[in-house]
N, C-alpha and C positions, 0 to 999 in steps of 0.2 A: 800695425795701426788698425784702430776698430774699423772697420765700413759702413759708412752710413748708408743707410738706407729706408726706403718710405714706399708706405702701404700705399697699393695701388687704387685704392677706391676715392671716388670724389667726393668726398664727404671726408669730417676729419679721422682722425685713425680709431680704429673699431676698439672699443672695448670689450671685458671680459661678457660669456654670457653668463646669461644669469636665471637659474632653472635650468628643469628641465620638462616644464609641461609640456604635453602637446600643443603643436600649434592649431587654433582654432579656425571654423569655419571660415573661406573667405567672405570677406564684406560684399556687400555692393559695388555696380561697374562704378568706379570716379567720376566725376563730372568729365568732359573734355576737354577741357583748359588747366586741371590739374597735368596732368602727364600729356604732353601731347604727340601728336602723332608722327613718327619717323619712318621714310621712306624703308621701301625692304633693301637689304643691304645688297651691295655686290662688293664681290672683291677686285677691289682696288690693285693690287701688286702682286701676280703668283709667284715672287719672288723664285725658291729654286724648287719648287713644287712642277711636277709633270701635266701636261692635258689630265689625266685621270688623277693625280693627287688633289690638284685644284676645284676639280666636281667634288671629290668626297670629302675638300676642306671646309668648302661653303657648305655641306649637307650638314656636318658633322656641328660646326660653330655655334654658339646660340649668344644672343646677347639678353642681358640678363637687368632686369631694372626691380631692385628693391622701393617699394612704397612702403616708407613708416611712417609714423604718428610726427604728420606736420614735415617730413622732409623728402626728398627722391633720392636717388645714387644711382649707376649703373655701374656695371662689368662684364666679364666674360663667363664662358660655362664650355662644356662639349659634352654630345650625346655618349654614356656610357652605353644604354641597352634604348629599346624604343622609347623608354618610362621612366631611363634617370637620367639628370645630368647633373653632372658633376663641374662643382666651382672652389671659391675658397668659403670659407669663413666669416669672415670679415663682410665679403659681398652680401653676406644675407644676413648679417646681424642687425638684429632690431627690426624687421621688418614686420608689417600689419599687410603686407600684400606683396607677392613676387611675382613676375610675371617674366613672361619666356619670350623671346623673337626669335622665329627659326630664320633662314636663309633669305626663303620667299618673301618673308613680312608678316608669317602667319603668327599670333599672339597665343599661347598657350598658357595657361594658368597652373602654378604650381599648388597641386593638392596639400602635401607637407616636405618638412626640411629636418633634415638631422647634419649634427656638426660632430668633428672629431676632438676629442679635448686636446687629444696629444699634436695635432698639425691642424694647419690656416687649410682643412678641405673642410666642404660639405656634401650632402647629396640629398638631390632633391627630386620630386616624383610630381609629374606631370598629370595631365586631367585628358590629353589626348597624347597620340602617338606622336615619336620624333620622326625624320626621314631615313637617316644615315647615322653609322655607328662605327668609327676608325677602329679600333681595338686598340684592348692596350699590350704594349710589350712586353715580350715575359723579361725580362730583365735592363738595366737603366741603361742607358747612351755612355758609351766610350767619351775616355778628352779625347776633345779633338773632333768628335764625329759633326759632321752639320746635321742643322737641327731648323725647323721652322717654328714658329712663333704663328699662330694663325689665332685674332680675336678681333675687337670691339673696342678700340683704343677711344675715350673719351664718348664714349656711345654715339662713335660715329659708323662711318663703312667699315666693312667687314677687310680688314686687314692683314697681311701676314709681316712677319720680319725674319730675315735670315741671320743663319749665324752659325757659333759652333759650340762646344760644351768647351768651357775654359777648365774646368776641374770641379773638387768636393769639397766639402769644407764643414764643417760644425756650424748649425743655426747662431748668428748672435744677436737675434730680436726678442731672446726671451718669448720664443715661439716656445717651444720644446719641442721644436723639428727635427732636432738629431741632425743626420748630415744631408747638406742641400745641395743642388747643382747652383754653378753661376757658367754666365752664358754672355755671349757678345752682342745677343738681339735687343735690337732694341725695342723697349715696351715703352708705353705711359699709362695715365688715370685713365683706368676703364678698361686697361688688359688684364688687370687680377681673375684667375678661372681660366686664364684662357690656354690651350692645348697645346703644351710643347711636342710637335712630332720630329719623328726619328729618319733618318735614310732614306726608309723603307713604309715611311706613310702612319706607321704606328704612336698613337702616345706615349714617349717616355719622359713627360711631367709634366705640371699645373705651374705655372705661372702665379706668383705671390708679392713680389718686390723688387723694387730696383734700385741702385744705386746713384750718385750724382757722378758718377763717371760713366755712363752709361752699358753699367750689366745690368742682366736679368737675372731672377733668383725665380728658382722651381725646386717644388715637393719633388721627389723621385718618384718615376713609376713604381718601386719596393714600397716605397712605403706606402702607398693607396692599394696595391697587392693586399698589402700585411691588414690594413684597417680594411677592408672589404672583407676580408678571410675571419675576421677577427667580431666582425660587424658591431664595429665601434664608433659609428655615427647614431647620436641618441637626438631625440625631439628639440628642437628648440623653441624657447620663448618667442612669441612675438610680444611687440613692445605695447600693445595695449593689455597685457596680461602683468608685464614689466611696472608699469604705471601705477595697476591696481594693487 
């Protein structure tokens, strides 16, 4: 039987993009009653994370709040190097401003964003430095292995969820993700991007979907390997470029 399942983003389900201009200069700061303002997060539940997995889960986390033309959205993201983090897709589609929330509450301004055609990731580059950087694993999570979930559920506090890799399976969102992990953690709107880590602390996937039975679905660490190796994240549109 098909699985159902739905995009993690609050806002309705992302469509395709379209272009591939660079994205242009950001605007001006918002008024403050447009986006307002959220405390810095803490983590709420170190679930099965150690004293030291828990410092480098908050360091590593970002929450992620797309501004476009007339709407908001948040999600998740985690620092790949000082200067990228990494999300999905979906989370930054359409945006006219992306803006970054590290741990502390610091706001960081995304310079530009590139998306992958072939999977719901993107990566995005930053205008100052990140704090912390998990790494990612050289290859995906065993079934069976436990796994944390560490993000931004509903762009609230910084949350983890435990769980374990239930198995692999062929994408059926007409993603063209090829084969996905599903997992017993539970996610909601606003964990899209956010960092499946592994045993041993490392990223082995991005968080993209869940199910009404409550799994989670993750890109595999391989395949953001393969598109990083590949450097197959290209510019994307923002939606006042879209408009015109």
């Amino acid at each position: 039987m098909r699985r159902v399942r739905s995009a993690l983003l609050l806002t309705a389900v992302a469509t395709a993009l379209v272009g591939c201009g660079t994205v242009p200069p950001m605007p001006s700061e918002l008024p403050d009653d447009y986006v307002p303002e959220v405390a810095a997060p803490q983590l709420a539940d170190p679930g099965a994370l150690s004293p030291d997995g828990v410092d480098a889960a908050e360091r590593m986390a970002v929450r992620i709040r797309n501004v476009g033309c007339g709407s908001l959205a948040t999600g998740s993201g985690f620092a790949l190097d000082e200067r990228t983090v990494i999300t999905n897709r979906h989370v930054v589609d359409e945006a006219d401003r992306i803006q970054i929330t590290t741990y502390d509450g610091t706001e960081i301004d995304a310079v530009s964003a590139g998306a992958a055609d072939l999977a719901d990731l993107a990566l995005l580059r930053t205008a100052e430095p990140l704090t912390d950087v998990p790494g990612l694993a050289e290859v995906d999570a065993e079934v069976g292995e436990q796994i944390t979930v560490v993000g931004y559920p509903r762009g609230g506090k910084l949350t983890t969820a435990s769980g374990s890799v239930l198995g692999y399976e062929l994408d059926d969102l007409g993603s063209d993700l090829g084969t996905v992990g599903r997992t017993n953690a539970e996610v909601d709107h606003g964990s899209s991007g956010s960092a499946v880590l592994g045993s041993d602390g490392q990223v082995v996937g991005v968080v993209y979907a869940m199910d009404v039975w409550g799994n989670s679905y993750m890109v595999p660490v391989s395949t953001l390997h393969d598109l990083l190796a590949e450097e197959a994240f290209e510019p994307i549109t923002s939606c006042r470029d879209a408009e015109g």
